[in-house]
C-alpha positions as a Markdown table, in Angstrom:
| # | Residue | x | y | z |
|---|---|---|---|---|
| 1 | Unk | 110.0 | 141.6 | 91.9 |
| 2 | Unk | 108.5 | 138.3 | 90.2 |
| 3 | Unk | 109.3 | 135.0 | 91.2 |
| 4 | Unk | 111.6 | 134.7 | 87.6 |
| 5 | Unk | 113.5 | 137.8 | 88.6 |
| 6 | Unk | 114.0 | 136.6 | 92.2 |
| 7 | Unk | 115.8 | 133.2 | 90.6 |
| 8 | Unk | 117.8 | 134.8 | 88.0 |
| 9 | Unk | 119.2 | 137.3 | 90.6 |
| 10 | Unk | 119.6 | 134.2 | 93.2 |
| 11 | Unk | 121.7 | 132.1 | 90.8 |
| 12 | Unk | 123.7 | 134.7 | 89.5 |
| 13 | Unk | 124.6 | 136.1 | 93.0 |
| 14 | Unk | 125.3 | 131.9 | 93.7 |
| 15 | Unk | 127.2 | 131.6 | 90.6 |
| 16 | Unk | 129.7 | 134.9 | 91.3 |
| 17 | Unk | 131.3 | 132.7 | 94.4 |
| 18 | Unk | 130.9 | 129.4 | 93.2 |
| 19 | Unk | 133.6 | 128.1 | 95.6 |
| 20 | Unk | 131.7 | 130.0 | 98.8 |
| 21 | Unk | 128.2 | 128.7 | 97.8 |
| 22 | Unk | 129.9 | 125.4 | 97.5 |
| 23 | Unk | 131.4 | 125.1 | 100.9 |
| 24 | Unk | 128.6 | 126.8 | 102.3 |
| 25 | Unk | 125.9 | 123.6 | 101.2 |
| 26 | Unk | 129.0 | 121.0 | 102.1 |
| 27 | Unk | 127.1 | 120.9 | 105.8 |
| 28 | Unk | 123.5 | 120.2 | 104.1 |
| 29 | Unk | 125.0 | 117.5 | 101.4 |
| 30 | Unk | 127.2 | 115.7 | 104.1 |
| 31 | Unk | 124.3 | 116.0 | 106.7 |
| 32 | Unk | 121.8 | 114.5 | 103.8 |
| 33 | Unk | 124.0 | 112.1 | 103.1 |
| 34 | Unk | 124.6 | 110.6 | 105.8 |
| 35 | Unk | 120.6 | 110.3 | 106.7 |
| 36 | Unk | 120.2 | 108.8 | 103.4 |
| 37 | Unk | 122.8 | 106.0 | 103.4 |
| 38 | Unk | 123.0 | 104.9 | 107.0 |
| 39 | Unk | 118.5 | 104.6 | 106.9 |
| 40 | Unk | 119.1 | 102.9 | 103.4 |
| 41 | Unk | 121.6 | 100.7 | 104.7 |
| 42 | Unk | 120.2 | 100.1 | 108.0 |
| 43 | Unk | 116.8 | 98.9 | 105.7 |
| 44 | Unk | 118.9 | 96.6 | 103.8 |
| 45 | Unk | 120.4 | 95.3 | 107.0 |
| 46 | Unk | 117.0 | 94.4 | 108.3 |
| 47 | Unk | 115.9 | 93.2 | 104.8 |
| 48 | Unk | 118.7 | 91.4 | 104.5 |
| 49 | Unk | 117.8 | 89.5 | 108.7 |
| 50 | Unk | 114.1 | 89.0 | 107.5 |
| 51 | Unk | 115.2 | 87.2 | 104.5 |
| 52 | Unk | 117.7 | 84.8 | 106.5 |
| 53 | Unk | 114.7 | 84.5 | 108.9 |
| 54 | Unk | 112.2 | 83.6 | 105.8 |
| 55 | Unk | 114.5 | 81.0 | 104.3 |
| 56 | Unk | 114.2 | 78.5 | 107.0 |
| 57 | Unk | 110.7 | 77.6 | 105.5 |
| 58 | Unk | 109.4 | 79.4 | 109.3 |
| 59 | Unk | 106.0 | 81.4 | 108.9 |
| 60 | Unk | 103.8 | 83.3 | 111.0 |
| 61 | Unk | 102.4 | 80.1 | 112.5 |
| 62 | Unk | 105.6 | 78.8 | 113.8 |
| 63 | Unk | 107.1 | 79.1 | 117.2 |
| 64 | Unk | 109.5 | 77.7 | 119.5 |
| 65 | Unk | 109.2 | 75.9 | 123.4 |
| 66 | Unk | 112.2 | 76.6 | 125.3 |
| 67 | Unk | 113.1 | 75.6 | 129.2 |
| 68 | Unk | 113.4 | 78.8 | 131.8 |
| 69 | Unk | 111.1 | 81.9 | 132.1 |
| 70 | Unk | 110.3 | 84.5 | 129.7 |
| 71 | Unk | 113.1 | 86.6 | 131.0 |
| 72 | Unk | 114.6 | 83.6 | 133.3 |
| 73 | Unk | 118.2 | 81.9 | 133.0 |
| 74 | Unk | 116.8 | 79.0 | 130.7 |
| 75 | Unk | 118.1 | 76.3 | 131.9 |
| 76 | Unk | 120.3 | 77.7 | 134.3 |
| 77 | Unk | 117.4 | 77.7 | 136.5 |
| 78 | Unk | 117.4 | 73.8 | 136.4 |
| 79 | Unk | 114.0 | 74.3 | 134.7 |
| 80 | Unk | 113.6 | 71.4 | 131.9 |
| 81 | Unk | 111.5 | 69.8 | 128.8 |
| 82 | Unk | 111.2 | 66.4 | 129.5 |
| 83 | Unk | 110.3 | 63.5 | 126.7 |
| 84 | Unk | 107.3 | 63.1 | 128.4 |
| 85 | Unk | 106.1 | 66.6 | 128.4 |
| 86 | Unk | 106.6 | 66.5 | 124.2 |
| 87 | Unk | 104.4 | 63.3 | 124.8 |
| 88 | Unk | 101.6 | 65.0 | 126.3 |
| 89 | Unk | 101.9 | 67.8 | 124.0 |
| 90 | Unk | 101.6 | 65.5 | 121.0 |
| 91 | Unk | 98.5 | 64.1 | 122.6 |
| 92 | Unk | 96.5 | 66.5 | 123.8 |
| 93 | Unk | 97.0 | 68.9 | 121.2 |
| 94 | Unk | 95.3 | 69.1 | 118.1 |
| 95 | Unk | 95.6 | 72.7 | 116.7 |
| 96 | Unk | 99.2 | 71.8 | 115.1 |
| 97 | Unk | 100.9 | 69.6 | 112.5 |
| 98 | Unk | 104.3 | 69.5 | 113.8 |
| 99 | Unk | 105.9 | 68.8 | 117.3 |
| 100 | Unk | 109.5 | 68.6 | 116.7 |
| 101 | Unk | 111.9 | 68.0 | 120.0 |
| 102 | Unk | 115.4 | 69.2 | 119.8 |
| 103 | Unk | 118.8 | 68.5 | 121.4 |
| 104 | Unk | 122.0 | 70.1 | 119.8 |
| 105 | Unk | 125.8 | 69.2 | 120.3 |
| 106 | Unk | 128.7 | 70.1 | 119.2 |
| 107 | Unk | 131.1 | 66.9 | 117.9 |
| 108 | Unk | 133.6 | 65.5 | 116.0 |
| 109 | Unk | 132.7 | 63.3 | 113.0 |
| 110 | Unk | 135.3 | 60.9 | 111.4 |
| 111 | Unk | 135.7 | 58.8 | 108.2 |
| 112 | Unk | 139.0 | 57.3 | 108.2 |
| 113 | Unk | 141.9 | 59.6 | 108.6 |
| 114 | Unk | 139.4 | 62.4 | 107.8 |
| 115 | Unk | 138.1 | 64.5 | 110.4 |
| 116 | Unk | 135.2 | 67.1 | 110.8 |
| 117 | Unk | 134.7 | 69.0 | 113.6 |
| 118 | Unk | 131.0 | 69.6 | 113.6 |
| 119 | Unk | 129.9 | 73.1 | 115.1 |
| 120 | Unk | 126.2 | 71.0 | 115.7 |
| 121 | Unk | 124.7 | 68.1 | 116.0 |
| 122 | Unk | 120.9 | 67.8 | 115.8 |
| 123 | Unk | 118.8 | 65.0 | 117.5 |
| 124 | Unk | 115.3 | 65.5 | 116.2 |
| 125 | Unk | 112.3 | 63.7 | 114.7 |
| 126 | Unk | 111.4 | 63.1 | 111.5 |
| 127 | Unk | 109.2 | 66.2 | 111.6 |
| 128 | Unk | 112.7 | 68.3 | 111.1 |
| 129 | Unk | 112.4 | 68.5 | 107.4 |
| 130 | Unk | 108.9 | 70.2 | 107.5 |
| 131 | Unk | 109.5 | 72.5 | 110.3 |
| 132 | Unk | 112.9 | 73.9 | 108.2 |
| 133 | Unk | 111.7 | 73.7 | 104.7 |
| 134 | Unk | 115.4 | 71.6 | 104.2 |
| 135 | Unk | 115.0 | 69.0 | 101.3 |
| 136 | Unk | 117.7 | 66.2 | 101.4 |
| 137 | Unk | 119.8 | 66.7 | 98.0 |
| 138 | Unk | 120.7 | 62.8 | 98.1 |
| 139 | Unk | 119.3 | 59.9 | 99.7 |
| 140 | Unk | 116.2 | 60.5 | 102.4 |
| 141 | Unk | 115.7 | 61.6 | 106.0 |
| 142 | Unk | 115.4 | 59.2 | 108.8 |
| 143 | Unk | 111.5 | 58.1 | 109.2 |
| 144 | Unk | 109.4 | 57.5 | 111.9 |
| 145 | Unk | 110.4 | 54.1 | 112.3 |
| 146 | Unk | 114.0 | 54.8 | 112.5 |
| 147 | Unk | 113.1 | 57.2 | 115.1 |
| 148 | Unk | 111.3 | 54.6 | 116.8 |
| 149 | Unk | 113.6 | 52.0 | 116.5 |
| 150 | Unk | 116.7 | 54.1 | 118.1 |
| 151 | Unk | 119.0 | 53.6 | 115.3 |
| 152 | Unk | 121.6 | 55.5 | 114.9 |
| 153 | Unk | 121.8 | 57.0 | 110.9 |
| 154 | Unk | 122.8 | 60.6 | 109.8 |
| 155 | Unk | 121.4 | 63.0 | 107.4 |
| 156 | Unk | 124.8 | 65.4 | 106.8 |
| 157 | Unk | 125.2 | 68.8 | 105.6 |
| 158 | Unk | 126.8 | 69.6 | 102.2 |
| 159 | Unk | 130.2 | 71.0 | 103.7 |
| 160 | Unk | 130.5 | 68.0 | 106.0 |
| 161 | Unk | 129.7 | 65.3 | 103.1 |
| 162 | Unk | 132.3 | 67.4 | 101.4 |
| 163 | Unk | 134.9 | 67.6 | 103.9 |
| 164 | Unk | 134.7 | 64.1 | 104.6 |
| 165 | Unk | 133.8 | 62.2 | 101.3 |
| 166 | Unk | 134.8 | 64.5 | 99.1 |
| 167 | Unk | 133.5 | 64.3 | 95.2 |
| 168 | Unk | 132.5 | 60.6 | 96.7 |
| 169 | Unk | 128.7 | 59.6 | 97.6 |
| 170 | Unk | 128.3 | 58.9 | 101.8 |
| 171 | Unk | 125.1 | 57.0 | 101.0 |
| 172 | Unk | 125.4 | 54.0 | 102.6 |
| 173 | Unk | 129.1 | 54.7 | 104.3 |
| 174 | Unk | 129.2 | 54.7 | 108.1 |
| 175 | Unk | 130.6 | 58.0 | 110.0 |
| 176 | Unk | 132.1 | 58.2 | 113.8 |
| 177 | Unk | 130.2 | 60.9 | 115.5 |
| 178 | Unk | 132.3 | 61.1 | 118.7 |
| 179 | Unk | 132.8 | 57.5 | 119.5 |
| 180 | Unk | 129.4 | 56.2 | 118.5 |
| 181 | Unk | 129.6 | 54.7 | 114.6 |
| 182 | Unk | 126.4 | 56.3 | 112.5 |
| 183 | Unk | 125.0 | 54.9 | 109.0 |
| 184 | Unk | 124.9 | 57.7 | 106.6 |
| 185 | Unk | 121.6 | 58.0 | 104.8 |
| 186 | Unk | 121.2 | 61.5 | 103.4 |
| 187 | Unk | 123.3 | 64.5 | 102.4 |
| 188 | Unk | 120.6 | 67.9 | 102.8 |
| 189 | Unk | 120.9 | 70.4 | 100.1 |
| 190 | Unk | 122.6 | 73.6 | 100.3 |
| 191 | Unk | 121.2 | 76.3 | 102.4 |
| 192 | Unk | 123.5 | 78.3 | 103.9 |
| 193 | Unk | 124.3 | 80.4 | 106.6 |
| 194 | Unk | 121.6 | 82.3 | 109.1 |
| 195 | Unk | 124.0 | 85.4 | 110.7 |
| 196 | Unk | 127.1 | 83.5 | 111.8 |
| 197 | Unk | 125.5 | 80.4 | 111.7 |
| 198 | Unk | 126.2 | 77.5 | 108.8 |
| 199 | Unk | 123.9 | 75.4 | 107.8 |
| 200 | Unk | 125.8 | 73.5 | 106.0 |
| 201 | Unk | 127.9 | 72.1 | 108.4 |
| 202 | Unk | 125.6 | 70.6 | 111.3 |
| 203 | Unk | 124.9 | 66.8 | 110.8 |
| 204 | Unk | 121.2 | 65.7 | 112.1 |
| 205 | Unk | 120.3 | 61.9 | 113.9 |
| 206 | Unk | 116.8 | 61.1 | 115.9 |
| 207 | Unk | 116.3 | 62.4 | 118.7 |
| 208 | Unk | 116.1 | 59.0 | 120.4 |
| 209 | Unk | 119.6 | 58.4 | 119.3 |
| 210 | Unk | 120.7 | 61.4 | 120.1 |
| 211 | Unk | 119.4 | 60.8 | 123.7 |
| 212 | Unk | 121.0 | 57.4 | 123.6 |
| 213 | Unk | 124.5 | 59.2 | 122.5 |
| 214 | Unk | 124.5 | 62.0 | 124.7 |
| 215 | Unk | 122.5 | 60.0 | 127.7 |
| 216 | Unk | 120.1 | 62.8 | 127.9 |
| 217 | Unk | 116.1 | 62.9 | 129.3 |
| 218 | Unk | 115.4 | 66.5 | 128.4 |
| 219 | Unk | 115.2 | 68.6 | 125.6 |
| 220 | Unk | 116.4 | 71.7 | 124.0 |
| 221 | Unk | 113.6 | 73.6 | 122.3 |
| 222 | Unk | 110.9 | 72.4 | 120.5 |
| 223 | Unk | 109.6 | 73.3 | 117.5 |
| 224 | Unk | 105.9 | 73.7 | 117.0 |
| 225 | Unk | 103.9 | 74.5 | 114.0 |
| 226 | Unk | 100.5 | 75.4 | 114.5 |
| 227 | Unk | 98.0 | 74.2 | 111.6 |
| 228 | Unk | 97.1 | 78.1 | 110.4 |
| 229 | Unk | 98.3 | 81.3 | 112.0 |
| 230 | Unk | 94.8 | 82.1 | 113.8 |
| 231 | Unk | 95.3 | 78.9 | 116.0 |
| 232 | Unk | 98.7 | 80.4 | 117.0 |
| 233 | Unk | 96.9 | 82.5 | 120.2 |
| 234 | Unk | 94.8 | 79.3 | 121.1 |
| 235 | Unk | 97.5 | 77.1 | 120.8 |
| 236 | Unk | 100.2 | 79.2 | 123.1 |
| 237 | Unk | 97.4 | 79.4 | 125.9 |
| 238 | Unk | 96.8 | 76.2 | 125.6 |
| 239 | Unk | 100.7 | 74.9 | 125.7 |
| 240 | Unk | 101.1 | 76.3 | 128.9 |
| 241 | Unk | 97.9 | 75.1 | 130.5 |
| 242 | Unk | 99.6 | 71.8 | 129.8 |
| 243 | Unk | 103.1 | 72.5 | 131.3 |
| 244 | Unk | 102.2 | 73.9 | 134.3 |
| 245 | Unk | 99.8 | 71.5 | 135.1 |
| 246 | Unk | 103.0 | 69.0 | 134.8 |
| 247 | Unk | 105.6 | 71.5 | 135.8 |
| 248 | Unk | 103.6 | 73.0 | 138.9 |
| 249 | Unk | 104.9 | 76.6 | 137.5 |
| 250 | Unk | 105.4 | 78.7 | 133.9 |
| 251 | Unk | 109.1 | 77.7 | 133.9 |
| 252 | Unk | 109.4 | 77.6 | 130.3 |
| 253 | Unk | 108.9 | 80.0 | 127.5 |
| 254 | Unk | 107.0 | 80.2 | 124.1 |
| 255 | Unk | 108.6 | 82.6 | 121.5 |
| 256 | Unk | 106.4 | 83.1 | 118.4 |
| 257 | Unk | 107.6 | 84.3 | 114.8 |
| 258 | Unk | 105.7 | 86.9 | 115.4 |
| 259 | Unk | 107.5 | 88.1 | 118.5 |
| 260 | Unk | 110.7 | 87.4 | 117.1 |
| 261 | Unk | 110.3 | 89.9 | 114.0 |
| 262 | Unk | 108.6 | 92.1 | 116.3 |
| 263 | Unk | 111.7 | 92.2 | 118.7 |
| 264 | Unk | 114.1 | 92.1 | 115.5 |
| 265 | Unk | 112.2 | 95.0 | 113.8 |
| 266 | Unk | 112.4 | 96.9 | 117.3 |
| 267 | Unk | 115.7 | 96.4 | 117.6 |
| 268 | Unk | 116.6 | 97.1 | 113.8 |
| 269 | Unk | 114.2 | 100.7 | 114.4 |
| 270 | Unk | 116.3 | 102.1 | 117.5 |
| 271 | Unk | 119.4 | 101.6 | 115.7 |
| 272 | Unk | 118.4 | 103.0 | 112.8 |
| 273 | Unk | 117.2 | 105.8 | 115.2 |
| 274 | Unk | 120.5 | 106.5 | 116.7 |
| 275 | Unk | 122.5 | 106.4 | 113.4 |
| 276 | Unk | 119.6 | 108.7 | 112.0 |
| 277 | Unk | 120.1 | 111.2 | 114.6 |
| 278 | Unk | 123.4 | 111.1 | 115.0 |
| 279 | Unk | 123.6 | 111.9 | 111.0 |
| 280 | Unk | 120.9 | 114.6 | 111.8 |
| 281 | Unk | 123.1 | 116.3 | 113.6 |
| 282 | Unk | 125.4 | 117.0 | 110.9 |
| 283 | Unk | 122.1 | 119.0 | 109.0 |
| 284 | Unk | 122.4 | 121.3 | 112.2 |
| 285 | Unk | 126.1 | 122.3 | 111.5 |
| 286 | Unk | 125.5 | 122.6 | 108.2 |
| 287 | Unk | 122.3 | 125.2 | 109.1 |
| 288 | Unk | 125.0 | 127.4 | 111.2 |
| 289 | Unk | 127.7 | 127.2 | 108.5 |
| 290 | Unk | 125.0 | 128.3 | 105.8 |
| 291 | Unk | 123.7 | 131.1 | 108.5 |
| 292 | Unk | 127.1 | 132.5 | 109.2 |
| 293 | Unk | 128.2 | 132.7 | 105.6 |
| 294 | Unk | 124.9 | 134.8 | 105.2 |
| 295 | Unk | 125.5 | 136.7 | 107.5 |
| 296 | Unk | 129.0 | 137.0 | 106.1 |
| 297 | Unk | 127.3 | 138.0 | 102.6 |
| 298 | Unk | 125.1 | 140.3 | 104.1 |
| 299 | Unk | 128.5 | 142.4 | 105.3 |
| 300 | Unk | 130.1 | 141.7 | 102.2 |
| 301 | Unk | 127.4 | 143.2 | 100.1 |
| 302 | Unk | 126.4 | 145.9 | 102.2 |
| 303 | Unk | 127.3 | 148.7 | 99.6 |
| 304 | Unk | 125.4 | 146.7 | 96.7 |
| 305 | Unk | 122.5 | 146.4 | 99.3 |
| 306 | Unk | 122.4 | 150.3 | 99.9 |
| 307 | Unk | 122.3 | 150.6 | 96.0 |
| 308 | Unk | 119.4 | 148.7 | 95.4 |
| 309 | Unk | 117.3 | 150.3 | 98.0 |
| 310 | Unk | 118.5 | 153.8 | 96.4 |
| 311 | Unk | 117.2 | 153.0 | 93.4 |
| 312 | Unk | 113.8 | 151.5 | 94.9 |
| 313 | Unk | 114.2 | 148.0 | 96.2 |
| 314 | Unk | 111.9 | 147.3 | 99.1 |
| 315 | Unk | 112.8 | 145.9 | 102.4 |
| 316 | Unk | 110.7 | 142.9 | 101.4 |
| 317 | Unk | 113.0 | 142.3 | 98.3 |
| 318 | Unk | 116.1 | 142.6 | 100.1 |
| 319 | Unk | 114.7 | 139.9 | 102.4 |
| 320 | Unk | 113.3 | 137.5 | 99.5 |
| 321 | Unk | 116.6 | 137.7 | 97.7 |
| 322 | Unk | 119.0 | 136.6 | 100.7 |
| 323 | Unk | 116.2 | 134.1 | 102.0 |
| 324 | Unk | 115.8 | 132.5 | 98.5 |
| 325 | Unk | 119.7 | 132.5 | 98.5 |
| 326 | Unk | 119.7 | 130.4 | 101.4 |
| 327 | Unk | 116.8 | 128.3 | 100.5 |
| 328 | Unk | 118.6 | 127.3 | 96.9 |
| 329 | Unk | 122.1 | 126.4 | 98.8 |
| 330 | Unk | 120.2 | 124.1 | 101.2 |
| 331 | Unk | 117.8 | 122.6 | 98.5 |
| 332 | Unk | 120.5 | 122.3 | 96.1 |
| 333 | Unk | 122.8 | 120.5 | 99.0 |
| 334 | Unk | 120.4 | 118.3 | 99.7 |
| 335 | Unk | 119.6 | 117.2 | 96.5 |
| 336 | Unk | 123.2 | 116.4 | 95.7 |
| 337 | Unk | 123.2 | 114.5 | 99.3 |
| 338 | Unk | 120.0 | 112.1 | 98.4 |
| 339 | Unk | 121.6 | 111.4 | 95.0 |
| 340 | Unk | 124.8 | 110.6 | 96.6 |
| 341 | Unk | 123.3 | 109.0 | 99.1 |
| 342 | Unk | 121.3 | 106.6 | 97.0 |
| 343 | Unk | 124.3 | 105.7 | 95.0 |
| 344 | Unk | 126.5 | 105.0 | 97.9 |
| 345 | Unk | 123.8 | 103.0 | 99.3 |
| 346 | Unk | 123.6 | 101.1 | 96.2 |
| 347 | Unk | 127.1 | 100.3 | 96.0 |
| 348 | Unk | 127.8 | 99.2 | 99.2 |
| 349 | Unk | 124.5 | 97.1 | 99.7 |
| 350 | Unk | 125.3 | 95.7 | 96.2 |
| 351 | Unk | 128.6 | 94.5 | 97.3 |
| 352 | Unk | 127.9 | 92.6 | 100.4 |
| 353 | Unk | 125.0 | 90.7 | 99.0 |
| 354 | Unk | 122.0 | 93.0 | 100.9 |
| 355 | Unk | 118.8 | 93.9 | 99.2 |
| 356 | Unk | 118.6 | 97.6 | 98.5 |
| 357 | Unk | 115.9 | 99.1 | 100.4 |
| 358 | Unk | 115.8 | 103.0 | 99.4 |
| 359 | Unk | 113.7 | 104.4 | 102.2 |
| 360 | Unk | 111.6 | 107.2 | 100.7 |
| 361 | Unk | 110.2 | 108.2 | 103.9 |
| 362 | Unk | 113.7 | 108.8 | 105.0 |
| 363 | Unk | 114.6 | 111.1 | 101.4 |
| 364 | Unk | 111.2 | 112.9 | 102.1 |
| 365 | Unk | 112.3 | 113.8 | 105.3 |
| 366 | Unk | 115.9 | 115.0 | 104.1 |
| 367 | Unk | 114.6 | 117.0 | 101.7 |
| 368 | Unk | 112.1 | 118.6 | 104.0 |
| 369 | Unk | 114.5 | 119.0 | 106.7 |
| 370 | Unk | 117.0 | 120.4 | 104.3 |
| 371 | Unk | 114.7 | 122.8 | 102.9 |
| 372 | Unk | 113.4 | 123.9 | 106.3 |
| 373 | Unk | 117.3 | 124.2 | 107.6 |
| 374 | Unk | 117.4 | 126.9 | 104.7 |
| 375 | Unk | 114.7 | 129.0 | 105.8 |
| 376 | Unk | 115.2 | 128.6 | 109.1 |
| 377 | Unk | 119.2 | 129.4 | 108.6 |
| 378 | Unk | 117.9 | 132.0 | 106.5 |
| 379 | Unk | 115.8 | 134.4 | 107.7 |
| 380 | Unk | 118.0 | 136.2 | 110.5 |
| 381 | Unk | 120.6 | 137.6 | 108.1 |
| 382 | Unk | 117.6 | 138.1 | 105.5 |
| 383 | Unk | 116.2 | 140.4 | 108.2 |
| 384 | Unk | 119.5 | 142.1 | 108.6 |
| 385 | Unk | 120.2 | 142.8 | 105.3 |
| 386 | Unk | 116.6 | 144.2 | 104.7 |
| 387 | Unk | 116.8 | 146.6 | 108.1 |
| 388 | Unk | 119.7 | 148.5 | 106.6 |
| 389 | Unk | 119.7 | 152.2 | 106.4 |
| 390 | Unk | 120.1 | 152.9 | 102.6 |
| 391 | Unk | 122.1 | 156.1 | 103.6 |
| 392 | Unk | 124.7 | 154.3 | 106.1 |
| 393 | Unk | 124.8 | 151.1 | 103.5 |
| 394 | Unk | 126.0 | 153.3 | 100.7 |
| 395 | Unk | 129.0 | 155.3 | 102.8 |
| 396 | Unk | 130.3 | 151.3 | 104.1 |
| 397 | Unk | 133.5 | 151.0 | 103.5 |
């Protein structure tokens, strides 16, 4: 028996229970399915973080000083950034471009009888705007001398010059931030949201003021970026020669772009790992289903089996034809679970503003695995139908 012949008899066996040979790839389609769309979504997902991650203007050669140990409660330890230790940074390094100091509160901003509850206020230098890639839409950032000079002006973001102003210009207007009266001088453009966090609604004042307001002597975080990402090793190493020559200890940490995406891609990996596998499972149940309806068929048909080895059919076609039978229902299933996995994908990533990210490593794998499940689903009731006694298959009843 060709390989032609082996087909035509495969489909047409198929195609006399369509119903059967339909429920019997349901396992493999649902199974493929669900490895398809949960790996393409999960890609889009992490797309989708990366992106976020990208549009603050941060590269490779970015990173971030914060207070407490690398896996220490911050500054719940009491450990702290002082102004002085940004001073020393500033002077004794010379392998970055920006050293941007950092407090954040949360406050209430008036104008009138209008009010603003502000999820964050920023105190920072005039560095901000090149460590965030943030252009100001109207008016200008704060400079160096109104750093210097303690004054106490506001850049806003769009949602807060909205809620407060309205369709008006703030340029020039003077805001309450808590009790402490600020001169507008900026409105930042639009840039949205970073996970649950908007943009558009923190308002930004130096960090001297900001000290002066809040009647602070430490900082945050600092932002630091390094003049190319090669100096990025150098300039870690040396950052913490300097603070624990200060500090006495490593009470601080340094988290790097590079560690961030490597810890977001970790994390984005095991989950896509567990919804994988879990989904994986489903290709196993559909392998039993698609082996017990053989073995079903191979009961069903045992007269038709006796008949074809009567009339000369060898043990090895038998075998071929309920193998390829299998084989067909799994490839077939999984085909229809890619292509219905891709379009689900597409739909839902589509909908809720994700890139798509079709992972073809993940529809090589379904298709290999479904394929495989086939064979391996296959060949027990392919060796029972081919062991039958011609003699004993013809007198089934």
């Amino acid at each position: 028996m060709n390989i032609f012949e082996l087909i035509s008899i495969t489909v047409k066996s198929l195609m006399a229970a369509k119903m059967r040979s339909f429920l019997t790839m349901l396992g493999i389609i649902i199974g493929v399915f669900a490895v398809i769309s949960l790996v393409s979504m999960g890609e889009g997902l992490k797309g989708f973080m990366y992106d976020q991650v990208a549009s603050l203007g941060t590269g490779p050669n970015y990173m971030e000083l914060h207070p407490g140990a690398k896996h220490g409660m911050g500054g719940a330890s009491g450990a702290e950034i002082t102004f002085s230790d940004v001073a020393a940074l500033r002077d004794r390094l010379d392998t970055v471009s920006v050293i941007d100091p950092r407090v954040l509160r949360p406050a209430d901003a008036f104008f009138g009888d209008k009010k603003f509850s502000i999820p964050m206020v920023m105190g920072t230098s005039q560095q901000m705007v090149e460590s965030f890639n943030w252009n100001v839409a109207e008016g200008r950032f704060f400079s160096e001398a109104d750093v210097s000079m303690r004054k106490k002006v506001c850049v806003l973001g769009k949602k807060v010059a909205t809620a407060l102003f309205g369709a008006l210009s703030p340029i020039g207007e003077k805001i309450k931030i808590d009790t402490d009266s600020f001169l507008v001088m900026g409105v930042f453009e639009e840039k949205g949201a970073l996970f649950t966090f908007d943009y558009d609604e923190m308002a930004v004042i130096p960090i001297t003021a900001a000290a002066d307001v809040f009647h602070l002597s430490k900082v945050m975080e600092v932002g630091i970026t390094v003049k190319n990402e090669q100096l990025v090793p150098q300039t870690v190493e040396e950052i913490k020669k300097i603070l624990i020559r200060r500090h006495g200890k490593e009470d601080f940490r340094i988290d790097t772009q590079a560690e961030s995406m490597d810890m977001l891609n970790s994390i984005m990996n095991v989950l896509t790992g567990v919804v994988s596998g879990i989904a994986a499972i489903s290709l196993i149940v559909g392998g039993i289903g698609i082996m017990n309806i053989m073995l079903v068929s191979v009961t069903e048909r045992t007269r038709e089996i006796g008949l074809r080895k009567a009339l000369g059919a060898r043990k090895k076609d038998i075998v071929l034809q309920f193998l390829a039978e299998a084989v067909v229902i799994s490839l077939a299933g999984g085909i229809i679970g890619i292509l219905s996995g891709i379009g689900c994908s597409f739909l839902f990533l589509s909908m809720v503003g994700f890139p798509l990210k079709i992972s073809l490593k993940a529809i090589l794998l379904a298709a290999a695995v479904s394929m495989g499940v086939g064979v391996v689903s296959g060949v027990y009731p392919a060796m029972r139908a081919g062991q039958l006694d011609p003699i004993e298959a013809l007198r089934y009843e």
